[in-house]
Backbone bond lengths (Angstrom), bond angles and torsions (degrees), N, CA, C in turn:
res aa  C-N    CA-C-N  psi(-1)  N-CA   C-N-CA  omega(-1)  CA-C   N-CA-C  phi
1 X - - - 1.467 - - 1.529 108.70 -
2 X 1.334 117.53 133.53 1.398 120.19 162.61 1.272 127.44 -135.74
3 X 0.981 105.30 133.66 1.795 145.28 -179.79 1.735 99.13 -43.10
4 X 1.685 117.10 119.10 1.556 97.24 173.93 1.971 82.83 -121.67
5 X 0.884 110.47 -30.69 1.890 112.93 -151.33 1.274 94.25 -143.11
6 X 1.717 127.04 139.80 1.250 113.40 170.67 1.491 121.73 -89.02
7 X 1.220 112.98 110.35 1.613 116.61 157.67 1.405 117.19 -63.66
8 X 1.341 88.00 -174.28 1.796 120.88 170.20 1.527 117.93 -159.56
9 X 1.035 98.87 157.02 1.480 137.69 -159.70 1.413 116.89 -31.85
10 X 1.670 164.53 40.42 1.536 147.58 -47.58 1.808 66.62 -124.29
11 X 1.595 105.30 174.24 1.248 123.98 156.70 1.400 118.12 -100.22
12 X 1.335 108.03 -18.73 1.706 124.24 -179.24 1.589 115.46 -137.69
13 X 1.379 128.48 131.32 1.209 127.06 -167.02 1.321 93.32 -108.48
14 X 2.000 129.26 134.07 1.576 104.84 150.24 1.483 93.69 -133.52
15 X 1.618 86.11 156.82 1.971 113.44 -176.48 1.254 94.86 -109.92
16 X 1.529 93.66 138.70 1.826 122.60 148.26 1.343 98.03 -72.14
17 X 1.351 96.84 138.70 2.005 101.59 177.57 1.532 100.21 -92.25
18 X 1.282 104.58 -53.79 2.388 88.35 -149.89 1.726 88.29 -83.38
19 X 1.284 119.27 156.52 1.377 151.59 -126.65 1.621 106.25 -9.88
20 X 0.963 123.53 39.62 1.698 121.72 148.60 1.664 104.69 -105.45
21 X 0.823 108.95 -58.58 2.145 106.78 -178.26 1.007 106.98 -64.18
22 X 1.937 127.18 -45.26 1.059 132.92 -157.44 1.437 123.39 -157.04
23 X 1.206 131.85 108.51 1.725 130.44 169.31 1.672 108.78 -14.13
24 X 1.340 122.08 89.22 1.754 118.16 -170.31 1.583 101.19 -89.80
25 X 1.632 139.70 -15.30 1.028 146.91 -168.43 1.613 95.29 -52.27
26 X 1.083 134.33 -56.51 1.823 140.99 -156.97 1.331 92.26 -83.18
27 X 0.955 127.61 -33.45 2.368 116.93 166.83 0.836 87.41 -65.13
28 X 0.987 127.98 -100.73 1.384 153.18 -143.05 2.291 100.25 -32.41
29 X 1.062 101.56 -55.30 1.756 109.49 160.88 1.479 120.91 -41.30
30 X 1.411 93.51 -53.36 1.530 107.19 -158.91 1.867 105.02 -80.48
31 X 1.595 114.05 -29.43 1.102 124.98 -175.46 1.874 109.81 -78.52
32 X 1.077 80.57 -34.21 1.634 94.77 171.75 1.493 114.07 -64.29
33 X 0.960 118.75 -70.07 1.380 134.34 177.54 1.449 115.55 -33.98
34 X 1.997 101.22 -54.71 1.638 98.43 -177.94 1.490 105.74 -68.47
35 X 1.361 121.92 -32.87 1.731 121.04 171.90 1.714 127.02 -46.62
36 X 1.465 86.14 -50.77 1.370 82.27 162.08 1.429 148.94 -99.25
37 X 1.838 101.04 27.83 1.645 109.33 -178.30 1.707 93.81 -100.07
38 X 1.979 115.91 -27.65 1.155 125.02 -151.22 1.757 96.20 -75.31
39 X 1.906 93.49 -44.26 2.014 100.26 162.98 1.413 117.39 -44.95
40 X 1.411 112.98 -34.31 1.457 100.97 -165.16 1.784 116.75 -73.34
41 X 1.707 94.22 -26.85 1.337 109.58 176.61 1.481 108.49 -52.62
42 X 1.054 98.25 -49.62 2.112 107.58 -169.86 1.010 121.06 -57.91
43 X 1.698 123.44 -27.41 1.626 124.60 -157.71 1.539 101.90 165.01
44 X 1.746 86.16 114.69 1.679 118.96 -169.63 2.012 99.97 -36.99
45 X 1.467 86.49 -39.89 1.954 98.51 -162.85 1.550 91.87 -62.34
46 X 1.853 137.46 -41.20 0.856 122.94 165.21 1.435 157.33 -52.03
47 X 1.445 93.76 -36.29 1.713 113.95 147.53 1.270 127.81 -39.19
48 X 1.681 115.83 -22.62 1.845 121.44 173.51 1.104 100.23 -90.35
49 X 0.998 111.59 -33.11 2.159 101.24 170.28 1.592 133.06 -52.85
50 X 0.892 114.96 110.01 1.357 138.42 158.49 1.356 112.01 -42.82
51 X 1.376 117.24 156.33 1.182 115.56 160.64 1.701 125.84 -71.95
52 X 1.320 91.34 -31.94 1.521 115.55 173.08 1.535 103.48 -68.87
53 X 1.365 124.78 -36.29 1.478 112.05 174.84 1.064 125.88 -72.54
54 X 1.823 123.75 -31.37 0.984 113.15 162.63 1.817 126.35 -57.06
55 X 0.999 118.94 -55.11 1.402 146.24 162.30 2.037 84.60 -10.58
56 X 0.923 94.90 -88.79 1.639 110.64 -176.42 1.684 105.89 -48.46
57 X 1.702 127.90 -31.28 1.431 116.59 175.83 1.528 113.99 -78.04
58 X 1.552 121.81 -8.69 1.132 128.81 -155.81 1.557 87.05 -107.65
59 X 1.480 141.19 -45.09 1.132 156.08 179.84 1.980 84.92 -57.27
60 X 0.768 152.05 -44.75 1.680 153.33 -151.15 1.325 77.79 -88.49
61 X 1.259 118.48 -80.37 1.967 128.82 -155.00 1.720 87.50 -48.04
62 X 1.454 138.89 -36.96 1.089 115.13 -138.72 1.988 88.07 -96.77
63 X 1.583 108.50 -22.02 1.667 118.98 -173.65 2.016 87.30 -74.35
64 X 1.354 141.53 -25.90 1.205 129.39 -171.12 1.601 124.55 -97.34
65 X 1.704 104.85 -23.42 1.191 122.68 161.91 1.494 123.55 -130.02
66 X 1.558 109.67 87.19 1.844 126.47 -154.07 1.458 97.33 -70.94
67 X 1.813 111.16 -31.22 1.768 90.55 -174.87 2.012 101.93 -69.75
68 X 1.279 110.51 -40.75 1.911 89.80 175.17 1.399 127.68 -45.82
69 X 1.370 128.53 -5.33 1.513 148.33 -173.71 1.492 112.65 -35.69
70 X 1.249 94.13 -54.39 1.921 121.77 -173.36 1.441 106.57 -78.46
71 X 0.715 104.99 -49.53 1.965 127.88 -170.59 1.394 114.13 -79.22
72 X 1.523 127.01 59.67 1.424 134.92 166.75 1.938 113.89 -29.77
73 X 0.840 89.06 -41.24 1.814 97.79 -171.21 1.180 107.06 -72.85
74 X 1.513 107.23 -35.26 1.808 127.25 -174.11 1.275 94.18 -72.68
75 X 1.650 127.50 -80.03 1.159 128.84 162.78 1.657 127.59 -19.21
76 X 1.498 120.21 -35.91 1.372 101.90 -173.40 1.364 106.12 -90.51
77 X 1.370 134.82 -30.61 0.996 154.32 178.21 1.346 98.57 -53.34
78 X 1.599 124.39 -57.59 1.593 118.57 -176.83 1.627 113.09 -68.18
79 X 1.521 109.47 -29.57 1.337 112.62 170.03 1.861 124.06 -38.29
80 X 1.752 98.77 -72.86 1.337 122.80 144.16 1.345 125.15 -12.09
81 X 1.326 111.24 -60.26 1.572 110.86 -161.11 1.832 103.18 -89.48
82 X 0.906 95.44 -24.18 1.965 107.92 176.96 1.678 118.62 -85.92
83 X 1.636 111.36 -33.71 1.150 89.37 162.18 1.262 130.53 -78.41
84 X 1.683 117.47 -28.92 1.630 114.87 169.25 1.210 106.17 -70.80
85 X 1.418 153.14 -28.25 1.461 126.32 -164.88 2.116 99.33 -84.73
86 X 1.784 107.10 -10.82 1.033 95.52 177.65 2.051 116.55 -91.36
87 X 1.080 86.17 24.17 1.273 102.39 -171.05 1.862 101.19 -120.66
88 X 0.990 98.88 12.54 1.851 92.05 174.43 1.560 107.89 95.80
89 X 1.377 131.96 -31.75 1.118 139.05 -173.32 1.749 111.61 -28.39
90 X 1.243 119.99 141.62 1.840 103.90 166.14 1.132 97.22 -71.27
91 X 1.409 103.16 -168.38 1.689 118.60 177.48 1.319 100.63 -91.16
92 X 1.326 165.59 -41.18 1.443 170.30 129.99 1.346 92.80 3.24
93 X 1.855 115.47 -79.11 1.602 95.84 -172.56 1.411 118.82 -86.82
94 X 0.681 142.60 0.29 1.741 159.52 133.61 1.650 86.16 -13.68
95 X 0.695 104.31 -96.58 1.718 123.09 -167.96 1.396 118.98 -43.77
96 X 1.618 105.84 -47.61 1.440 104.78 162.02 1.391 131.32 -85.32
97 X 1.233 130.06 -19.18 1.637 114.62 152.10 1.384 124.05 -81.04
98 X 1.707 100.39 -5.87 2.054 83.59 171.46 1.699 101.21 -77.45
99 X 1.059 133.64 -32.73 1.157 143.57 -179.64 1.728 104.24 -61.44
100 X 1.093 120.44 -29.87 1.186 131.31 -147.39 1.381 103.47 -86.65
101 X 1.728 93.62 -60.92 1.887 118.18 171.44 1.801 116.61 -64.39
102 X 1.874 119.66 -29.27 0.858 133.64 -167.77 1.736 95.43 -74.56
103 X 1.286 119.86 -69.59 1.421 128.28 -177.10 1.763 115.18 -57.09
104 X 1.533 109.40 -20.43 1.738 109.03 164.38 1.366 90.36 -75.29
105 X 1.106 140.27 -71.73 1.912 146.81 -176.68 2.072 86.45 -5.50
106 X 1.575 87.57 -92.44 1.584 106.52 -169.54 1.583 110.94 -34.64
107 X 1.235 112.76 -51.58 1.326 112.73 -172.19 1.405 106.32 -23.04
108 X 1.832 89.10 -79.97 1.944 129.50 -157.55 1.474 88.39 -61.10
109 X 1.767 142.86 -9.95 1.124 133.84 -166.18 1.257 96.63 -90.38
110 X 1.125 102.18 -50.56 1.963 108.21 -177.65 1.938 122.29 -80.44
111 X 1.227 90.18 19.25 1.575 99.58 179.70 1.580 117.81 -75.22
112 X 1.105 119.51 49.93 1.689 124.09 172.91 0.926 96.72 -147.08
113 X 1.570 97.68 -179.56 1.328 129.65 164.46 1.734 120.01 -117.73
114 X 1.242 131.63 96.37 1.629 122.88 161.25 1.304 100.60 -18.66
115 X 1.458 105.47 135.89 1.909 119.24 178.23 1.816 91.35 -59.14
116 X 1.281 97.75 163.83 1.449 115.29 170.93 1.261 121.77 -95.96
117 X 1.149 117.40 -2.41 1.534 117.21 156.56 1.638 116.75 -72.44
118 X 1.472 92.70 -49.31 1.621 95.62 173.30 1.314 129.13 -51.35
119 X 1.558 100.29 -41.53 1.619 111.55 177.06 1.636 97.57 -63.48
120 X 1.136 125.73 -87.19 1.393 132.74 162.85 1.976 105.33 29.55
121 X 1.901 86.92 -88.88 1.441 90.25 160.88 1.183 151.08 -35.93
122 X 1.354 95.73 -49.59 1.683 117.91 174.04 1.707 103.01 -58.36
123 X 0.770 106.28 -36.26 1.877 119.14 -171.79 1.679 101.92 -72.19
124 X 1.694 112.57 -27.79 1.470 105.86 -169.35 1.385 110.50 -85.02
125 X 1.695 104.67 -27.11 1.808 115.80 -172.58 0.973 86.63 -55.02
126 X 1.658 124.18 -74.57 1.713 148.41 -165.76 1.228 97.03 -18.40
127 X 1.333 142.13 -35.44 1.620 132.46 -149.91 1.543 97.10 -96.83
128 X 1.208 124.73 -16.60 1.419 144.54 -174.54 1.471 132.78 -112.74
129 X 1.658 103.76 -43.90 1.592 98.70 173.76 0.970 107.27 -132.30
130 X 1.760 135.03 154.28 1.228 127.20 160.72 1.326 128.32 -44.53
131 X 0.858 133.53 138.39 2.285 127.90 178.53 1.305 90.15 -128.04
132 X 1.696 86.91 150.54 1.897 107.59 156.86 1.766 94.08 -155.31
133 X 1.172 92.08 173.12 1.556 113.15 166.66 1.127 111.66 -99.87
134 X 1.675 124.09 141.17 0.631 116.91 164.76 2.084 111.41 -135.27
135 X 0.792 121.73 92.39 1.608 151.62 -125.24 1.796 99.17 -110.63
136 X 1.394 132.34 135.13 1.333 113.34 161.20 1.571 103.93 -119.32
137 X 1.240 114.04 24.67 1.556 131.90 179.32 1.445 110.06 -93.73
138 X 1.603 104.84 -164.26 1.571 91.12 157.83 1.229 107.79 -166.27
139 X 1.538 91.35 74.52 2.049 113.02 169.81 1.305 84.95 -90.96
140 X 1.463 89.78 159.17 1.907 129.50 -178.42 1.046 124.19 -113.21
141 X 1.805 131.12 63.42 1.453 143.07 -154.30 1.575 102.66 -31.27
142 X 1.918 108.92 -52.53 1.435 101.48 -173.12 1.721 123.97 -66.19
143 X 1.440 107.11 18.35 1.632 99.37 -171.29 1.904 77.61 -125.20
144 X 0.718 121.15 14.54 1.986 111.35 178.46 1.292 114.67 -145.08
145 X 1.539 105.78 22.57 1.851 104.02 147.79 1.499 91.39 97.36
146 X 1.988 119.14 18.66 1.358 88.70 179.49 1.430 117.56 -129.09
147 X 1.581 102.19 17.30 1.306 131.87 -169.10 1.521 116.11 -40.67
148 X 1.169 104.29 -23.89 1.794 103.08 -177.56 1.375 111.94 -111.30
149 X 1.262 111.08 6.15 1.495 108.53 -178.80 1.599 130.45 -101.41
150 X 1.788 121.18 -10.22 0.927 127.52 179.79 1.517 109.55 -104.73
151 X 0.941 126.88 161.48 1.633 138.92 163.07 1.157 107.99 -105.61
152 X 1.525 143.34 -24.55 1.219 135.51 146.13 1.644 120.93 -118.48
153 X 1.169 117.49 -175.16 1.494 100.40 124.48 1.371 98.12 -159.74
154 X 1.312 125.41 177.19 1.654 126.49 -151.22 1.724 97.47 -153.75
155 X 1.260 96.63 138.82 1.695 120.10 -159.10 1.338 97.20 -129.39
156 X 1.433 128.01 153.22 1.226 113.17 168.93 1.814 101.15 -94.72
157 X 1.458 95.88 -171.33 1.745 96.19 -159.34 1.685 88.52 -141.33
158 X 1.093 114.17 144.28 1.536 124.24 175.61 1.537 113.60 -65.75
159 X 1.002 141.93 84.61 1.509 154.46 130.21 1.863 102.02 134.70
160 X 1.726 91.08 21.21 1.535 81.26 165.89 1.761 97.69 -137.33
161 X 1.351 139.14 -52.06 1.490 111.76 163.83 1.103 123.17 -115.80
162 X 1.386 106.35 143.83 2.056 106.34 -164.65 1.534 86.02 -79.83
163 X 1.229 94.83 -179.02 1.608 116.87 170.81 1.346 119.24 -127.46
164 X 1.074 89.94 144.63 1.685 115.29 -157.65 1.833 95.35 -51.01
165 X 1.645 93.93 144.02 1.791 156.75 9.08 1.436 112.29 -29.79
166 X 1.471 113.46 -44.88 1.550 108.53 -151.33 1.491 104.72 -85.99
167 X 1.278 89.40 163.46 1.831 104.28 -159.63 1.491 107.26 -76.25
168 X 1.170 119.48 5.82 1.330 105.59 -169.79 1.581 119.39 -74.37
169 X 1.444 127.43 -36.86 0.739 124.86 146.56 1.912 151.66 -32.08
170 X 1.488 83.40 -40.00 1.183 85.86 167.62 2.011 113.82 -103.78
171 X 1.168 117.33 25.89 1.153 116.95 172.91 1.199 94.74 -95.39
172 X 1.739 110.11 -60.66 1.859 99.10 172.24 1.169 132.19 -46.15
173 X 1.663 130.56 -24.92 0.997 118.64 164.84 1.791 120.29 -73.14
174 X 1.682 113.33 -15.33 1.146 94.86 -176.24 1.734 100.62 -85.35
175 X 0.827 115.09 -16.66 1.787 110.24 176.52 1.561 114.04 -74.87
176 X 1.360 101.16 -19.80 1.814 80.31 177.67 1.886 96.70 -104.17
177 X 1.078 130.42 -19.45 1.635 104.89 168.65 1.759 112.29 -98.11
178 X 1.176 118.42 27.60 1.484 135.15 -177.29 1.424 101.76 18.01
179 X 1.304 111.39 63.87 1.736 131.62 148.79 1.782 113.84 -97.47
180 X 1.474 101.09 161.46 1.167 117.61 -169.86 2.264 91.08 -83.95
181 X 1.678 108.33 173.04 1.242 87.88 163.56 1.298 116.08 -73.03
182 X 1.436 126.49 -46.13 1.859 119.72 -172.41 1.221 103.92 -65.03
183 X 1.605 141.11 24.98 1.358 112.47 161.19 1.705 95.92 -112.23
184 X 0.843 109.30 -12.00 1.977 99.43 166.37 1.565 125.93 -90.22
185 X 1.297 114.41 131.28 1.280 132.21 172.03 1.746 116.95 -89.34
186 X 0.856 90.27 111.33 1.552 97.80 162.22 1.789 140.81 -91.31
187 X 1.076 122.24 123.88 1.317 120.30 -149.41 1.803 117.67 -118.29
188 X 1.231 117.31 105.66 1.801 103.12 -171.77 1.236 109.34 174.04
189 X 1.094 119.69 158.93 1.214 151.98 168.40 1.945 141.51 -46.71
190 X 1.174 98.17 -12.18 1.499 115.98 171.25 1.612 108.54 -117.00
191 X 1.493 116.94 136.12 1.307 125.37 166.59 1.155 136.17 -71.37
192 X 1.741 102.24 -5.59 1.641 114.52 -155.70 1.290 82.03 -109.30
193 X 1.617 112.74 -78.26 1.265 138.94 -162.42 2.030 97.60 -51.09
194 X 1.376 101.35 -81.94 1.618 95.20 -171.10 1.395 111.23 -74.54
195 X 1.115 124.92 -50.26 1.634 100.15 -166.44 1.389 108.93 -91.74
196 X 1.183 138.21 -13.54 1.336 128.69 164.05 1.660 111.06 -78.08
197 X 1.426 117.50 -6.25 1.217 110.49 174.95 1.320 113.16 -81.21
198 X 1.528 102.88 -50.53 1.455 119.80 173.48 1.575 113.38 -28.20
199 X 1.559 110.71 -66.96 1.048 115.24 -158.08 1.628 113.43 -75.06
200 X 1.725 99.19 -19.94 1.602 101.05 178.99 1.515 97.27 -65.59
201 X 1.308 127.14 -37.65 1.743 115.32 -166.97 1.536 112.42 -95.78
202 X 1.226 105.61 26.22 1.953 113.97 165.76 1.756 101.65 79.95
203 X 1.286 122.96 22.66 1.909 123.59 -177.62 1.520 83.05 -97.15
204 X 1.319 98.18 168.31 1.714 128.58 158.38 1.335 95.64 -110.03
205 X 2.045 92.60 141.69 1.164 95.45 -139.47 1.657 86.91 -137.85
206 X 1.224 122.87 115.52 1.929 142.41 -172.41 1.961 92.52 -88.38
207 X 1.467 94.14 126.27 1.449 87.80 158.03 1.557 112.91 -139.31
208 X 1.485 107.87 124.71 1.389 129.76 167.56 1.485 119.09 -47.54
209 X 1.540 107.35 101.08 1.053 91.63 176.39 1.758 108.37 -152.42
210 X 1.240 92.76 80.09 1.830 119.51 162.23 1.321 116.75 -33.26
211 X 1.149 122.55 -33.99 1.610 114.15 170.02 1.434 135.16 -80.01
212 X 1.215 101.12 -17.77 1.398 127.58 178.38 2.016 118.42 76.62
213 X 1.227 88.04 23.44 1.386 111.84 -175.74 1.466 114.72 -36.45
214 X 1.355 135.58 92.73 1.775 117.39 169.22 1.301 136.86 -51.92
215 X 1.355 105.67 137.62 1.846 102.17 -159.81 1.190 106.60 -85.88
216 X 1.348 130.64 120.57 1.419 115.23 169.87 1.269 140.94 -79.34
217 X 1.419 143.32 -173.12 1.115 136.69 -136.37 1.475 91.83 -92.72
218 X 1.583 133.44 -19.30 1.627 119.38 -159.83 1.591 89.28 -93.32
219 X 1.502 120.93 -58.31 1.381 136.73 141.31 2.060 111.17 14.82
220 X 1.769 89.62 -78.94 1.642 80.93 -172.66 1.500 118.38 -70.59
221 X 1.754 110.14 -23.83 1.195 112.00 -169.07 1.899 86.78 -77.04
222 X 1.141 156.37 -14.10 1.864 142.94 -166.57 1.279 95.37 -96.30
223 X 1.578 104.01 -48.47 1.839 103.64 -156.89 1.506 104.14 -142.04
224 X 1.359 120.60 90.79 1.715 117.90 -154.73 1.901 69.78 -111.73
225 X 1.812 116.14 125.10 1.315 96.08 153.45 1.499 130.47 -99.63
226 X 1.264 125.08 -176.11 1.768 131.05 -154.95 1.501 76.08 -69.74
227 X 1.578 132.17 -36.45 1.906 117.45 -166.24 1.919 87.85 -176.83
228 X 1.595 84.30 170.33 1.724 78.51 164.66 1.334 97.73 -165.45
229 X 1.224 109.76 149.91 1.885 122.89 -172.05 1.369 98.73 -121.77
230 X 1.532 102.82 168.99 1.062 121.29 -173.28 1.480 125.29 -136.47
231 X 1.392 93.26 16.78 2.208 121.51 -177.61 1.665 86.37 -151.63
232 X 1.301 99.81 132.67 1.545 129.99 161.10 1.790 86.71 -52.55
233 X 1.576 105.18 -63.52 1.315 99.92 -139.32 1.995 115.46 -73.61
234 X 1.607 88.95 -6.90 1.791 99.56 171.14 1.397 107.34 -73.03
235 X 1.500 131.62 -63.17 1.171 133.20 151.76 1.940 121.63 2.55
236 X 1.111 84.94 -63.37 1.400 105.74 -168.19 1.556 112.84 -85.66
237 X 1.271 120.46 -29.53 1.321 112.60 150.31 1.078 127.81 -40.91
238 X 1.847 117.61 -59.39 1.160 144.82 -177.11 1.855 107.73 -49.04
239 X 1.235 113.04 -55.61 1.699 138.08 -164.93 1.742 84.94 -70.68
240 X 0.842 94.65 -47.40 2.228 90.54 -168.34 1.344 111.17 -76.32
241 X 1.691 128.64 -29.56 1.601 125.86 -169.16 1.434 96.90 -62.50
C-alpha cells in the first residue's frame, strides 16, 4: 500500500465491483459470446456480427440517443430493441427478444462467484464500516456471493444519474447513509471513472491497482489518489487496526 495524500478514517466505504472485487474480463467474454450465438439464432444478418460489431452498433445507438450514454443496461436494451425492429421485427417481438437477448446478456454476466477470501474480507470491513457499491456496470452483488455485504449499491439511471466521473452517484450515496463527502472513501480500479470521480465529489479516494502500474506525471496532476494497494487484504488490515 502507498501513501499519496493524507487521509482519515471514512465513516462509509464504497467499491467499484468489476475488476476491483474481481477479474470481470472472462464474463464479460463468455456473456458476450452466449449473446451472440443466441443473435445468430434470430436473424441470418445476425450471424455476420461480430462481437466487435456489435460493440461498434451499440457505440451508434449510444452517438443517436446521448441520454442512454451512462446507462449500459439502458443502452443495451436500446441496442437490442433497434436492431430487431430494424430488421422487420413487429413491435410485440421487437420488445420481447430485446428483453429476451438482454436478460441472457445479464444472466451469463453474473455467472460467478467473488473468491471467498474476498468475500471473507468484505464481511470483516462490514463489522466496522458502512459499504455500498457504487458500480457504472450492471453486475448483481446478490447473484456473485455478495448479497450480504452491501447496504446499497447505486447504478446510474438514464436521464436521471450519470455515471461516474460525475458526482451524481456519489451524492446519492451520500444521502442515503447521511455522511458528509470527506467521510466516504471510495475504492476501485479506474483513474478516470473512480478516483478522479471520487475526488471531483469531495471523497477520499483508494485506487486498486494490482499491476503495480506507475502513475504518470499528467495522471498525478488529474487523478493523484489519497494511496493505492494492491491486496484487498493489506487495505483491510490497515481499515480494521
Amino acid at each position: 500500500m502507498r501513501v499519496y495524500k493524507r487521509w482519515q478514517r471514512p465513516l462509509a466505504i464504497s467499491f467499484d465491483l468489476d475488476d476491483t472485487l474481481y477479474d470481470n474480463g472472462p464474463n464479460m467474454v463468455n456473456a458476450e459470446a452466449v449473446l451472440q450465438t443466441w443473435l445468430a439464432e434470430q436473424h441470418p444478418e445476425f450471424a455476420a456480427m461480430s462481437v466487435a460489431d456489435w460493440a461498434n452498433y451499440r457505440r451508434q445507438v449510444a452517438l443517436q440517443h446521448r441520454h442512454l450514454g451512462d446507462d449500459m443496461t439502458a443502452l443495451r436494451r436500446a441496442a437490442l430493441h433497434q436492431a430487431f425492429a430494424e430488421r422487420g421485427f413487429d413491435s410485440e417481438a421487437t420488445t420481447r427478444l430485446a428483453e429476451q437477448g438482454f436478460e441472457l446478456f445479464l444472466h451469463h454476466r453474473n455467472q460467478f462467484e467473488v473468491a471467498r477470501d474476498i468475500v471473507a474480507l468484505m464481511t470483516q470491513l462490514k463489522s466496522r464500516y458502512r459499504l455500498v457499491a457504487i458500480t457504472n456496470g450492471n453486475a448483481q452483488p446478490h447473484l456473485i456471493g455478495l448479497d450480504q455485504v452491501f447496504d446499497h449499491v447505486f447504478y446510474p439511471q438514464a436521464g436521471q444519474y450519470r455515471a461516474k466521473p460525475h458526482a451524481d452517484l456519489f451524492r446519492l450515496a451520500e444521502q442515503q447513509l447521511a455522511i458528509k463527502p470527506h467521510q466516504g472513501l471510495h475504492l476501485g480500479d479506474h483513474l478516470i471513472s473512480d478516483v478522479a470521480g471520487a475526488l471531483g465529489a469531495g471523497w477520499h479516494a483508494g485506487w486498486f491497482n494490482p499491476a503495480a502500474t506507475p502513475l504518470t506525471g499528467r495522471q498525478r496532476a488529474l487523478a493523484l489518489p489519497h494511496f493505492e494497494y494492491a491486496q484487498l487484504a493489506d487495505l483491510v488490515t490497515v481499515l480494521m487496526a
